[in-house]
VOPAGU-2260 file (C-alpha; in pm, 1 decimal, decimal comma):
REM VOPAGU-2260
SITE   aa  ch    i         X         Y         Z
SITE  UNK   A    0       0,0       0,0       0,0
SITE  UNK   A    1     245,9     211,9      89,8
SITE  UNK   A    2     486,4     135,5    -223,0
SITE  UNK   A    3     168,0     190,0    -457,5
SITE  UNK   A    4      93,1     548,9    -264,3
SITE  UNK   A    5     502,5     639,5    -345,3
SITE  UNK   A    6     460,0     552,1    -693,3
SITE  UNK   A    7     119,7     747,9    -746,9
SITE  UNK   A    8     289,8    1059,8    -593,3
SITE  UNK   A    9     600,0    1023,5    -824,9
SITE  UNK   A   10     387,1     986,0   -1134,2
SITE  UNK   A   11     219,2    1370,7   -1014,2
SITE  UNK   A   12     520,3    1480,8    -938,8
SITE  UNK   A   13     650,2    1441,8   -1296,4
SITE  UNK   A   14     330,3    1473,8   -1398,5
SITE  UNK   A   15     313,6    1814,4   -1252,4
SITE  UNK   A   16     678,3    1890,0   -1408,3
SITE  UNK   A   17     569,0    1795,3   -1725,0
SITE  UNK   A   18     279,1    2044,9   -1812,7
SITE  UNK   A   19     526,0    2322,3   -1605,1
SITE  UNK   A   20     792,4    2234,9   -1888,8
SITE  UNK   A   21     482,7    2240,3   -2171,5
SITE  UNK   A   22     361,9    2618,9   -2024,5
SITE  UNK   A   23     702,0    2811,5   -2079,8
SITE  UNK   A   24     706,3    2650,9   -2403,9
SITE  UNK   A   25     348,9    2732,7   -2492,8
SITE  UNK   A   26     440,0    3065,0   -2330,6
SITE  UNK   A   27     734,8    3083,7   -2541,9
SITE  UNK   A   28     603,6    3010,9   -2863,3
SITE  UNK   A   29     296,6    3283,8   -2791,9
SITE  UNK   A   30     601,1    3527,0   -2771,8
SITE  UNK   A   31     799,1    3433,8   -3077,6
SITE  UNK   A   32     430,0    3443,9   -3298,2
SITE  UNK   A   33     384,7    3795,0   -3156,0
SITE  UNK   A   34     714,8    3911,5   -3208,4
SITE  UNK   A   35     740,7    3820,0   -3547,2
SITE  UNK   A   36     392,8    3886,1   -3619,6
SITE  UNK   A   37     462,8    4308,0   -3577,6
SITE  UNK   A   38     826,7    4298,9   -3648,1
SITE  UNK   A   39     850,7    4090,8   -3981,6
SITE  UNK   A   40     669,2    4117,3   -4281,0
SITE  UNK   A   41     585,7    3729,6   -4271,9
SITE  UNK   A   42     478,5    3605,1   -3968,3
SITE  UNK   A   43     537,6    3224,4   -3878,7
SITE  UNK   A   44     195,7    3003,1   -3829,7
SITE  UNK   A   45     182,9    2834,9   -3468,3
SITE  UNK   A   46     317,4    2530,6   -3599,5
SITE  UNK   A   47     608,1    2673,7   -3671,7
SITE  UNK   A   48     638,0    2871,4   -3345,5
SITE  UNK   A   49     559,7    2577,1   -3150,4
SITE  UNK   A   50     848,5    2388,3   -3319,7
SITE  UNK   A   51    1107,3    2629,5   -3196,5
SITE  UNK   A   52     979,5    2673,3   -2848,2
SITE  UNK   A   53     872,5    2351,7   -2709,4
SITE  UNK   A   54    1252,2    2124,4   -2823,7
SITE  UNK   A   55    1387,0    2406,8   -2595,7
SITE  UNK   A   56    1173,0    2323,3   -2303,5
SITE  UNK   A   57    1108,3    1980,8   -2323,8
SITE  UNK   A   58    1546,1    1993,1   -2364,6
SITE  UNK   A   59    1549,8    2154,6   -1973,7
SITE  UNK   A   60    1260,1    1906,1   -1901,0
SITE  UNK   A   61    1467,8    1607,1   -1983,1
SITE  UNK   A   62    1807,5    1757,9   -1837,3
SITE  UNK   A   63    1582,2    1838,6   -1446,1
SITE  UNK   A   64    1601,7    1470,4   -1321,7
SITE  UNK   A   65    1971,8    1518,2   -1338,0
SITE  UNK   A   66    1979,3    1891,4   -1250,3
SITE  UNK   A   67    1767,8    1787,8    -927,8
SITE  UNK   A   68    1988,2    1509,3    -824,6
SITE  UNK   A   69    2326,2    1784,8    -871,6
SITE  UNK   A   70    2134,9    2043,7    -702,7
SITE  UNK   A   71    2082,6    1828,1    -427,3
SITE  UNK   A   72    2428,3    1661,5    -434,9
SITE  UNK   A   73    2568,7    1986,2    -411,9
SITE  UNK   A   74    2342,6    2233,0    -174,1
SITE  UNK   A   75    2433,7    2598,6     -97,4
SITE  UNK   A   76    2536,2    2511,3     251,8
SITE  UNK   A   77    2731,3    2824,7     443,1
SITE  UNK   A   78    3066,5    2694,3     513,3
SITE  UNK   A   79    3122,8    2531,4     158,7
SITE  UNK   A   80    2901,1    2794,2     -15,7
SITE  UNK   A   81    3232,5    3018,7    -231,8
SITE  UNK   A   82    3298,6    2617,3    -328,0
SITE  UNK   A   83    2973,7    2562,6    -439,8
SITE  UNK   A   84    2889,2    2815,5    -676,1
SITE  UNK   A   85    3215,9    2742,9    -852,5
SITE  UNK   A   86    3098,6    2403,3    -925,0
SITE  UNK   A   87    2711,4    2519,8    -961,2
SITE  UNK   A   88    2895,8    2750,3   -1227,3
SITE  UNK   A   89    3109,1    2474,6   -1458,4
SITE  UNK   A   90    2772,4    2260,4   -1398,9
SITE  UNK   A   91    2559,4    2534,1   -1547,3
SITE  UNK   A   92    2791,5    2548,9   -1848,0
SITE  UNK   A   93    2799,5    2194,5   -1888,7
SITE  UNK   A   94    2408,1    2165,4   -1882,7
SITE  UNK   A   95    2412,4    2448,0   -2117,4
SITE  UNK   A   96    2578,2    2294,0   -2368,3
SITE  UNK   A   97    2350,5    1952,4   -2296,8
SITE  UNK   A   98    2079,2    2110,4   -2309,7
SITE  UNK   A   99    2154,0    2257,3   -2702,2
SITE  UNK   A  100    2303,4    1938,2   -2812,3
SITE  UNK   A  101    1954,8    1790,7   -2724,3
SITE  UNK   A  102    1759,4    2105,0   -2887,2
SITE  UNK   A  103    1963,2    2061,1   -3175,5
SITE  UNK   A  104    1941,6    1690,3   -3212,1
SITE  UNK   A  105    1531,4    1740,3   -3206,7
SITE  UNK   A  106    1508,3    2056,3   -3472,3
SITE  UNK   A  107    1757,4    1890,0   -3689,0
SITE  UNK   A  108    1729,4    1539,7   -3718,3
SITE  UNK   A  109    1341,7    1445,2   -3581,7
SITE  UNK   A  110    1165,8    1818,3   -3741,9
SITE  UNK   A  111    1462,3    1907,7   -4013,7
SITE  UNK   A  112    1473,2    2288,1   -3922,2
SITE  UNK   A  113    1874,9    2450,3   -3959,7
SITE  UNK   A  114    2102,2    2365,3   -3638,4
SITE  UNK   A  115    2130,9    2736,4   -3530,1
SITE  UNK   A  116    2483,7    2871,2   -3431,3
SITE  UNK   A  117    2620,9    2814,0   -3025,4
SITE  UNK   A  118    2664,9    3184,7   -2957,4
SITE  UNK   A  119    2754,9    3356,0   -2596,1
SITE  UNK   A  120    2342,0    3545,3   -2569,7
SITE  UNK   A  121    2252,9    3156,9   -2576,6
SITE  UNK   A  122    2481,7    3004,7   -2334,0
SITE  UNK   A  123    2402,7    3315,8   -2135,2
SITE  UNK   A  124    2029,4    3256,1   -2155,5
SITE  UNK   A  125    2123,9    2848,9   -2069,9
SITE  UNK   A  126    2310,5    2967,4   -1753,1
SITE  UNK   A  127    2018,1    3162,9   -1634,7
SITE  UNK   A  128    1776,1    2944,7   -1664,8
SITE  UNK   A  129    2037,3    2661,0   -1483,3
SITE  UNK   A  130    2042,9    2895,9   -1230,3
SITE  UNK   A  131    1657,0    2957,9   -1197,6
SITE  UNK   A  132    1604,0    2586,5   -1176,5
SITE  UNK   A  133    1876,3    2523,5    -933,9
SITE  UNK   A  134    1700,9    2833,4    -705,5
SITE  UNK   A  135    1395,3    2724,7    -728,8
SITE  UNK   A  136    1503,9    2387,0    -624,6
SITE  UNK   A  137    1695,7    2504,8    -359,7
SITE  UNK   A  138    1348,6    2735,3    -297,2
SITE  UNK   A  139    1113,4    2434,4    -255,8
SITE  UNK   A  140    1404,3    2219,0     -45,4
SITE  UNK   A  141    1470,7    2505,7     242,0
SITE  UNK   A  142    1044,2    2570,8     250,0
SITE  UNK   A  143    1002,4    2145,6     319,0
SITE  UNK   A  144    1296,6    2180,1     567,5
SITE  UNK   A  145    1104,0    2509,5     724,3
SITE  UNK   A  146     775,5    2312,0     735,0
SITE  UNK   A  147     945,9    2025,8     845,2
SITE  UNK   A  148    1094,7    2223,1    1130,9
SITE  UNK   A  149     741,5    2391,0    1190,6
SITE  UNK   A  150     587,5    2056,5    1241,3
SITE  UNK   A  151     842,7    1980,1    1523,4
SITE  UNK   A  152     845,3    2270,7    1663,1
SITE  UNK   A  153     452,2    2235,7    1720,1
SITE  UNK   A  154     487,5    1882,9    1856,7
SITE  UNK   A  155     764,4    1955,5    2074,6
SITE  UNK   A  156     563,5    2266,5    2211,5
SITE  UNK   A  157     255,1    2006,9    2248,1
SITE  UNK   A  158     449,7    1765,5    2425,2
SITE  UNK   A  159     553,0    2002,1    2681,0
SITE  UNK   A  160     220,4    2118,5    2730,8
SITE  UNK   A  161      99,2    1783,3    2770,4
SITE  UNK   A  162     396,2    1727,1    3016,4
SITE  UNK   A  163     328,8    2020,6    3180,9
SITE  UNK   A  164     -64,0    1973,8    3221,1
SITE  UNK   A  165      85,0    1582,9    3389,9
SITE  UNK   A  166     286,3    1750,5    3602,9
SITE  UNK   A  167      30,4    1984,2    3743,7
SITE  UNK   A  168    -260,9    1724,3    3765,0
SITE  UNK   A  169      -9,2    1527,5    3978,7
SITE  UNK   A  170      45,4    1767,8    4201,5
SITE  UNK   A  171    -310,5    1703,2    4290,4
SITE  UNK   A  172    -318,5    1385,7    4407,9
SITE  UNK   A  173     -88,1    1394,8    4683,8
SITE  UNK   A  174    -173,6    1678,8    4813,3
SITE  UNK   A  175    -538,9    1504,1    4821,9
SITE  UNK   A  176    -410,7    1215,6    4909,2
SITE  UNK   A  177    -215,1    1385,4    5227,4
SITE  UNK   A  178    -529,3    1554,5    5362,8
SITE  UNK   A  179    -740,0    1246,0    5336,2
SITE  UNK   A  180    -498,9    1051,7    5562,6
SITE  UNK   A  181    -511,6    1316,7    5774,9
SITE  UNK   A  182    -799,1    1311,8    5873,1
SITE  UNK   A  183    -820,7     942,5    5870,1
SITE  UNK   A  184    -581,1     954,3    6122,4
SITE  UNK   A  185    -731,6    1227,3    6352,7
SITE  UNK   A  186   -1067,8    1001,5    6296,5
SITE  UNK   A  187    -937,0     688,7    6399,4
SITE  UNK   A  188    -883,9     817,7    6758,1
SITE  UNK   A  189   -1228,0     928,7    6796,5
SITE  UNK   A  190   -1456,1     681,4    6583,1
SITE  UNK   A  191   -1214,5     334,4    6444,8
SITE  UNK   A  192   -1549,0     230,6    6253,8
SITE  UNK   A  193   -1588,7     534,8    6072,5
SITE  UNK   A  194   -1205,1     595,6    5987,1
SITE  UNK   A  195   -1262,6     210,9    5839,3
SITE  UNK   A  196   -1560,2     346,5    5614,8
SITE  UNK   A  197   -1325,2     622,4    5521,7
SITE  UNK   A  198   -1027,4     363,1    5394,1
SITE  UNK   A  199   -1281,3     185,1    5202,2
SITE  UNK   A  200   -1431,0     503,2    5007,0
SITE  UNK   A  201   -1044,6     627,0    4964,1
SITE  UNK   A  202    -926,9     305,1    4801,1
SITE  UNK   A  203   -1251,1     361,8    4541,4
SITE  UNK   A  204   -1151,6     680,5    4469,7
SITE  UNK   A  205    -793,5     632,0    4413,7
SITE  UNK   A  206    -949,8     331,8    4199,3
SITE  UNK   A  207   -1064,7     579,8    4013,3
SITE  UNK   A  208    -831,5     806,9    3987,1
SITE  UNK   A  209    -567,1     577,3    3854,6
SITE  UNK   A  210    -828,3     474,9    3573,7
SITE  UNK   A  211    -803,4     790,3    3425,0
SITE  UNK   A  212    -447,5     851,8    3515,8
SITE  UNK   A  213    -274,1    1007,8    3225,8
SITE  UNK   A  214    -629,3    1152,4    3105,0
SITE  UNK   A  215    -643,8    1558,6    3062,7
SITE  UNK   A  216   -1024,3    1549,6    2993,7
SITE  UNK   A  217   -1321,7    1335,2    3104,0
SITE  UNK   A  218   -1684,9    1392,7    3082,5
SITE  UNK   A  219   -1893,8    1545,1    3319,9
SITE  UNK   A  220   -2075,4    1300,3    3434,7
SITE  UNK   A  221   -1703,9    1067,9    3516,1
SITE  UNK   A  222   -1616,6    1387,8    3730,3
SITE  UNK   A  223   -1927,6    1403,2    3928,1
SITE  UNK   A  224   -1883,0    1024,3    3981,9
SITE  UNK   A  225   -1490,4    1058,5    4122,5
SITE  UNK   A  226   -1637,4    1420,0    4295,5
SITE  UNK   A  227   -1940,7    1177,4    4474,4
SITE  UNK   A  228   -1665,6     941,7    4580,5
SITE  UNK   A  229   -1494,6    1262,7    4793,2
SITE  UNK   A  230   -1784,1    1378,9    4896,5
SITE  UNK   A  231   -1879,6    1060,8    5068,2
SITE  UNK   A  232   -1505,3    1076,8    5307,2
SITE  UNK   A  233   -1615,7    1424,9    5398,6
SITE  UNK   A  234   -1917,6    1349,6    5463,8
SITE  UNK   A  235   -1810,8    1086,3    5703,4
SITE  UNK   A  236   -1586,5    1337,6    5924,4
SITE  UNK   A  237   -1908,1    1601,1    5875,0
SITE  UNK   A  238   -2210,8    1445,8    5943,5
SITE  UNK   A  239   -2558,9    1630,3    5912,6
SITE  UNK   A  240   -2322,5    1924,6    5924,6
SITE  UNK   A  241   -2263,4    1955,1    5542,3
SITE  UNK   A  242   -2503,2    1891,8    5286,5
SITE  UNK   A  243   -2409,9    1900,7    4941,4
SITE  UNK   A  244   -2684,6    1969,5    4611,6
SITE  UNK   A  245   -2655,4    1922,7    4266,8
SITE  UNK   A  246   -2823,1    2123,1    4002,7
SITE  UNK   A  247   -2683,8    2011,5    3673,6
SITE  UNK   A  248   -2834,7    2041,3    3357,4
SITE  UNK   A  249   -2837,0    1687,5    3200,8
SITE  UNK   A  250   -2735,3    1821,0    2844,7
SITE  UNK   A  251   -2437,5    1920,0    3043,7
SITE  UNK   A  252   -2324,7    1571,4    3127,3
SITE  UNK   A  253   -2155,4    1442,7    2821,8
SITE  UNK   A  254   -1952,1    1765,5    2805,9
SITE  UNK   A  255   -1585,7    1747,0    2878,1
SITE  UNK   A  256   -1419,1    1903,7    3168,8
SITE  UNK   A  257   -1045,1    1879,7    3346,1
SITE  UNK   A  258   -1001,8    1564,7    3502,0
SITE  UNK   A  259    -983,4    1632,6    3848,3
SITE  UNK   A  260   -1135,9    1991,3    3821,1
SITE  UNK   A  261   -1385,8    2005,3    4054,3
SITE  UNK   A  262   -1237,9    1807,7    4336,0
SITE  UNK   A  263   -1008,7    2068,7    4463,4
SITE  UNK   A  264   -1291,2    2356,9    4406,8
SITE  UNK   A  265   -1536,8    2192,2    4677,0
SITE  UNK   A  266   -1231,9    2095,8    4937,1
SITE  UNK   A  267   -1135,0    2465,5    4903,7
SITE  UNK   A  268   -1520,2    2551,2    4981,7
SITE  UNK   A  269   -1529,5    2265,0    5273,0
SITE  UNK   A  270   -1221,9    2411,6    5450,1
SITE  UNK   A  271   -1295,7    2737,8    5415,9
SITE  UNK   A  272   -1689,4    2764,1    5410,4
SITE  UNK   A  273   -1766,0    2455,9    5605,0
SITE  UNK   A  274   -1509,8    2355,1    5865,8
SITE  UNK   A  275   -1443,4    2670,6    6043,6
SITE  UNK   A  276   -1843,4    2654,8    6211,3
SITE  UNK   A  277   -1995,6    2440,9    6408,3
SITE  UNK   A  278   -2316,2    2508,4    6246,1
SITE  UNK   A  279   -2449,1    2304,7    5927,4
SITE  UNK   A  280   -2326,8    2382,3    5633,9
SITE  UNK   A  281   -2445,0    2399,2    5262,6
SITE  UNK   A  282   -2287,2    2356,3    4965,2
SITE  UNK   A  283   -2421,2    2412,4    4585,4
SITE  UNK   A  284   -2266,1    2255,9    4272,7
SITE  UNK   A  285   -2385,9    2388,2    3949,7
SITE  UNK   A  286   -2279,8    2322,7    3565,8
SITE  UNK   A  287   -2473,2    2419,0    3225,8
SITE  UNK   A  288   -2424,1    2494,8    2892,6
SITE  UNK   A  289   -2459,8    2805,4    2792,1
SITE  UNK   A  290   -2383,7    3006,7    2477,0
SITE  UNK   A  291   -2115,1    2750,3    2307,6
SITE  UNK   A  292   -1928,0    2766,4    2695,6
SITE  UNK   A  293   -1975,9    2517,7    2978,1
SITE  UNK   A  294   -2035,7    2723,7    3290,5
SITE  UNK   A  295   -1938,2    2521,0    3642,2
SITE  UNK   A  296   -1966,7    2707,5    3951,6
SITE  UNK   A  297   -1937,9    2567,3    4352,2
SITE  UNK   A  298   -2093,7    2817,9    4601,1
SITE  UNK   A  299   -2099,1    2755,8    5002,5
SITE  UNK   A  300   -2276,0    2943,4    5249,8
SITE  UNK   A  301   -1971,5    3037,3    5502,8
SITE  UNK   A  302   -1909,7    3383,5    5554,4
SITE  UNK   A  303   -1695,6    3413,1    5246,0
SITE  UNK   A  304   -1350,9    3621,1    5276,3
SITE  UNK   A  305   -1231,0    3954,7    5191,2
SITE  UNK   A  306   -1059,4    3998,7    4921,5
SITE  UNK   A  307    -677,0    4014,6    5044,0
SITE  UNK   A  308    -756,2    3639,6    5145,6
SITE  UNK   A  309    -937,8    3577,4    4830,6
SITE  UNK   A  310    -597,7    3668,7    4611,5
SITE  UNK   A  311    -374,1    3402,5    4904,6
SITE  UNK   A  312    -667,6    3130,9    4823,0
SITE  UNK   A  313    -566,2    3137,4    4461,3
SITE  UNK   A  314    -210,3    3091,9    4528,3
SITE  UNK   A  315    -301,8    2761,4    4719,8
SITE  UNK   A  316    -198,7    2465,5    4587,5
SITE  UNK   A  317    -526,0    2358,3    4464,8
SITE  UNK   A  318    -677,2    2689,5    4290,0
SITE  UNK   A  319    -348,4    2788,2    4182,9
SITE  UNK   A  320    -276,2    2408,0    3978,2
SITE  UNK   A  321    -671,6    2425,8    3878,5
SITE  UNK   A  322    -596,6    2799,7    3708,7
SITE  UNK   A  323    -312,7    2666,3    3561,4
SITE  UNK   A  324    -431,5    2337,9    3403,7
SITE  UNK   A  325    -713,6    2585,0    3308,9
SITE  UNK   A  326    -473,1    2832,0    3116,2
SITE  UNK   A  327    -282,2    2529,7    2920,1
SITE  UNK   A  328    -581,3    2380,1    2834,2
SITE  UNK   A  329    -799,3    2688,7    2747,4
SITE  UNK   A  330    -543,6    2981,9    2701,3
SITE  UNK   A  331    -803,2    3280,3    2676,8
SITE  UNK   A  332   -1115,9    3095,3    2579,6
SITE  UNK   A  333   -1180,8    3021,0    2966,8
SITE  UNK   A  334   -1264,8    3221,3    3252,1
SITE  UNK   A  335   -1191,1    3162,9    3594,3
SITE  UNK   A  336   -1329,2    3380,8    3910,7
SITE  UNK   A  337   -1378,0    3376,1    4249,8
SITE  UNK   A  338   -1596,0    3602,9    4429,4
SITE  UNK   A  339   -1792,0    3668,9    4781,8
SITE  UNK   A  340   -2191,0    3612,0    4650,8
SITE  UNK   A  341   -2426,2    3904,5    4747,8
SITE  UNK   A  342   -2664,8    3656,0    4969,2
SITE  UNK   A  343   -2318,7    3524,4    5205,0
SITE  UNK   A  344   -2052,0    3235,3    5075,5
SITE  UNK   A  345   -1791,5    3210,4    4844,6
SITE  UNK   A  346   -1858,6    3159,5    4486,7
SITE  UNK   A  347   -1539,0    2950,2    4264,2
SITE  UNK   A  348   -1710,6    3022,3    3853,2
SITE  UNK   A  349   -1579,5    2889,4    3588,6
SITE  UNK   A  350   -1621,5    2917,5    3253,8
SITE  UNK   A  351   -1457,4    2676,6    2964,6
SITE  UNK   A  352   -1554,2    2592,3    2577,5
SITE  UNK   A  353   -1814,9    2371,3    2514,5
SITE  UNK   A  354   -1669,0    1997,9    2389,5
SITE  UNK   A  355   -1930,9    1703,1    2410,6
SITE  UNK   A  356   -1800,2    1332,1    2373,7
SITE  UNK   A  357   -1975,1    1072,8    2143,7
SITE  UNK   A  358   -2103,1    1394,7    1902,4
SITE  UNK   A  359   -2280,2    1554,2    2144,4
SITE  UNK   A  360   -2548,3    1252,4    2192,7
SITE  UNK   A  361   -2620,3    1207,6    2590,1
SITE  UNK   A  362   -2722,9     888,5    2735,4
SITE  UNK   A  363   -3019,1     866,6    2875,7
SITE  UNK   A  364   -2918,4     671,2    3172,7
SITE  UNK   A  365   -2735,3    1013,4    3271,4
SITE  UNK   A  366   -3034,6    1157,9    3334,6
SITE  UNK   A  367   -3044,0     913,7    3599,6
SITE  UNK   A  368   -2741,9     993,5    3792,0
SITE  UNK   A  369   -2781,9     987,6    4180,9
SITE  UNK   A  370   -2643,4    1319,4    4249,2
SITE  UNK   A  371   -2947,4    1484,0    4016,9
SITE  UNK   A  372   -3187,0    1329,5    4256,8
SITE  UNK   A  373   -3151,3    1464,1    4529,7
SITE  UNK   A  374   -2925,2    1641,0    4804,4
SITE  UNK   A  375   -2617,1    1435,9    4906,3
SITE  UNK   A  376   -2682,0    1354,9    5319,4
SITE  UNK   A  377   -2481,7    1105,8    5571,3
SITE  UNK   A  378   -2647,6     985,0    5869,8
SITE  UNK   A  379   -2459,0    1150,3    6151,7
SITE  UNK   A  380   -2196,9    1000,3    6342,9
């Protein structure tokens, strides 16, 4: 398959050669009927035109296999450049004088017209046109090589990014994975059959977290699953004291999202909106689609924070990795804020472009999904 695809781009690539070689000689007959058509009192018939022109074309079009090879045999590189030319030159003259030995041989012997005379204006003309092929050559060669370059230069640059995104998601999971244990271990003091509950959901969720591993985007719906998981060990430590609600649009399920996006949003709003009270606490998840963007926002109802401790919240660990991810990801087409909401609480919004897997078409068992049902609740303690 692959030999057969070579050969069919070789045959266009002569191909292509071919009718270049039949337009200058077309071109160049046009220009000796014109010329001697108002300069001479008998003008030639196209015939006659085309017999002059196209022997000396189809002469440089039989000589280019050999002028390509040269060319490339003998590039224009920097350090040997003075050397080259030299040699470009006594090659030009040599194809010259090829080329006209090969003219001649068709207008005399094959069409019978007079052998005209070798004269210095035609060997001139013969080293030009050498020299145009040989650029043009050299022209096409150094714009592949450019390309070539180009194409590396993007996959390097998207390999890093990709590296880079790896890096940053984990970051994430030890620090998770650090604050889980802790509090496994300040549980296990106080309540061993609940800290055993808590090993049990963390194994699923690192289950979970490994199946996606080297994953930059999931859907949705796989986040809220892996997000559920979490909830379930804080809600073990909490209690009644923190109730969680979903409002999700289910069109909004099959689009694609961060892995590991939202998990470090609602610890951020736990910690800081939720553990600090003793009272119950409330916390809202929302995500829709709206206007080509998918729009997912967590809101609490702690007393929210000024904005001094607002600006040292984003240079946390896990806002600071999620706005990153966010900017190698999205560059500009996302938006990112975090803001105290009129009514009380903190408000993390963010805004990314709209992707859906399997063509957009949802499932309709995701219309189903447990956290759309209802508010998430533990029994207490």
């Amino acid at each position: 398959m692959q030999d057969g695809k070579t050969i069919a781009q070789r045959l266009l690539r002569w191909s292509l050669l071919f009718a270049c070689w039949t337009f200058l000689g077309l071109f160049s007959a046009s220009q000796i009927y014109i010329r001697y058509a108002y300069n001479s009192d008998t003008s030639p018939t196209w015939r006659q035109a085309l017999s002059v022109a196209m022997p000396d074309w189809y002469a440089w079009g039989m000589l280019s296999p050999f002028i390509f090879w040269f060319a490339r045999r003998f590039p224009l590189e920097r350090k040997k450049r003075g050397r080259r030319l030299f040699i470009h030159f006594f090659a030009g003259v040599f194809f010259s004088f090829s080329k006209m030995v090969l003219e001649y041989m068709v207008l005399w012997r094959m069409i019978g017209l007079p052998m005209r005379e070798v004269s210095p204006v035609a060997l001139q003309q013969n080293l030009l046109i050498y020299a145009a092929i040989v650029g043009i050559i050299y022209a096409f060669d150094y714009y592949g090589k450019y390309r070539e370059h180009e194409v590396k230069a993007s996959q390097l640059q998207a390999q890093l990014a990709q590296a880079q995104l790896q890096a940053l998601k984990m970051q994430l999971h030890p620090h998770f994975l650090f604050n889980t244990l802790h509090a496994i271990s300040t549980l296990i003091h106080k309540d061993v059959e609940a800290a055993d509950r808590m090993i049990a959901r963390l194994s699923d969720l690192l289950r979970l977290s490994l199946e996606n591993l080297g994953v930059q985007e999931v859907t949705l719906k796989h986040e809220l699953e892996f997000l559920e998981r979490y909830l379930e060990i804080e809600q073990i430590r909490f209690g009644d004291r923190l109730t969680v609600r979903m409002n999700i649009e289910p069109e909004a399920l099959d689009g694609m999202v961060p892995n590991f996006i939202l998990q470090p949003i609602v610890e951020n709003a736990i910690r800081h909106g939720i553990a600090p009270r003793a009272a119950h606490g409330h916390i809202e998840i929302h995500a829709k689609r709206e206007n080509g963007q998918l729009q997912l926002e967590v809101h609490d109802d702690g007393p929210g924070l000024p904005e001094s401790k607002r600006e040292t919240l984003k240079e946390g660990v896990g806002l600071a990795n999620t706005q990153a991810r966010l900017q190698q990801l999205y560059a500009a087409a996302h938006r990112f804020e975090l803001f105290n909401a009129e009514a009380g609480g903190l408000v993390v919004r963010l805004s990314i472009p709209l992707r859906m897997a399997n063509d957009g078409i949802n499932d309709v068992a995701d219309t189903e999904h447990p956290l759309l049902k209802e508010p998430l609740r533990t029994r207490a303690l």
